[in-house]
N, C-alpha and C positions, 0 to 999 in steps of 0.2 A: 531237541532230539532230531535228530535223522530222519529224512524221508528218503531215502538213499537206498536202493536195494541192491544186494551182495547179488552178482549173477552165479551160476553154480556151474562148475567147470565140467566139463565130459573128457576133458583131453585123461588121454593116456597114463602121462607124465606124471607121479603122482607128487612131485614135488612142484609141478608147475601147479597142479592144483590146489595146493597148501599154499602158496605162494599166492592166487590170484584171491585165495579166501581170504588172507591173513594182512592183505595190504592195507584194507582201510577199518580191520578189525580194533585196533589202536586209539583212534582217530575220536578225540574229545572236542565237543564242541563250545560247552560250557567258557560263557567269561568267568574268567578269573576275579573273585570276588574275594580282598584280604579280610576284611572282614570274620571274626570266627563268630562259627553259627553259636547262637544260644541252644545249648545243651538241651532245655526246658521245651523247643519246636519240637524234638524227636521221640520224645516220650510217647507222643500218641499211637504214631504209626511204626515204633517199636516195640510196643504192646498187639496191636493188631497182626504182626508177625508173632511174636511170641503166643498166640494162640492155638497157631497150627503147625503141622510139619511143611517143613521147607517144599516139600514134594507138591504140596496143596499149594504153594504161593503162587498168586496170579499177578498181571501189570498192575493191577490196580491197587494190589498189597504194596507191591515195591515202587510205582514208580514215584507215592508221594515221598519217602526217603531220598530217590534218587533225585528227585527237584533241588529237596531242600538242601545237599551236599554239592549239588552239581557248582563247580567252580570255589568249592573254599578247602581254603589250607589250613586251617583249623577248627575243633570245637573248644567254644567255652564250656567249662566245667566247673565253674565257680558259685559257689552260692547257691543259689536256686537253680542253676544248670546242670549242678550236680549228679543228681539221678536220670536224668535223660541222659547225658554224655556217657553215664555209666553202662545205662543199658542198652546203649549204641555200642559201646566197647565191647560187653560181653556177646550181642548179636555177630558183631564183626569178630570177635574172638572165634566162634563157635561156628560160622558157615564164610567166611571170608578166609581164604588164600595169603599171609600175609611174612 
């Protein structure tokens, strides 16, 4: 993760300010790992979200999720990965933008 702090604009301009936020909002740092995750790692800490509302979620809810995803282009779903992928899918279904 980022130790990078976004400066916060005063200009005027409100498109230069969108603009000076928005530049390194993108910006992934994660290596690329092909590898897909085993389903069965996300089960725990998609239960520990699934206990509260989204509103309650802290860094510490999300950020073991975001470890474990950071840099992969897939989940396994296979076999005993099953229910974890799923209930990664349905988390993502239900609060993820997709």
């Amino acid at each position: 993760m980022s130790t990078k702090k976004n400066k916060v604009s005063r200009s005027s301009n409100k498109l230069l300010s969108v603009y000076e936020y928005s530049k390194d909002f993108d910006v992934c740092e994660a290596v690329p790992n092909p590898e897909p995750l085993p389903g069965k790692d996300l089960l725990e800490p998609v239960a520990i979200l699934k206990e509260k509302p989204a509103e309650k979620w802290r860094d510490k809810d999300v950020l073991p999720i975001a470890k474990l995803i950071a840099g992969r282009i897939s989940i396994d779903a296979t076999g005993d990965n099953r229910s974890g992928a799923n209930a990664f899918g349905q988390l993502a279904k239900n609060y993820l933008i997709m």
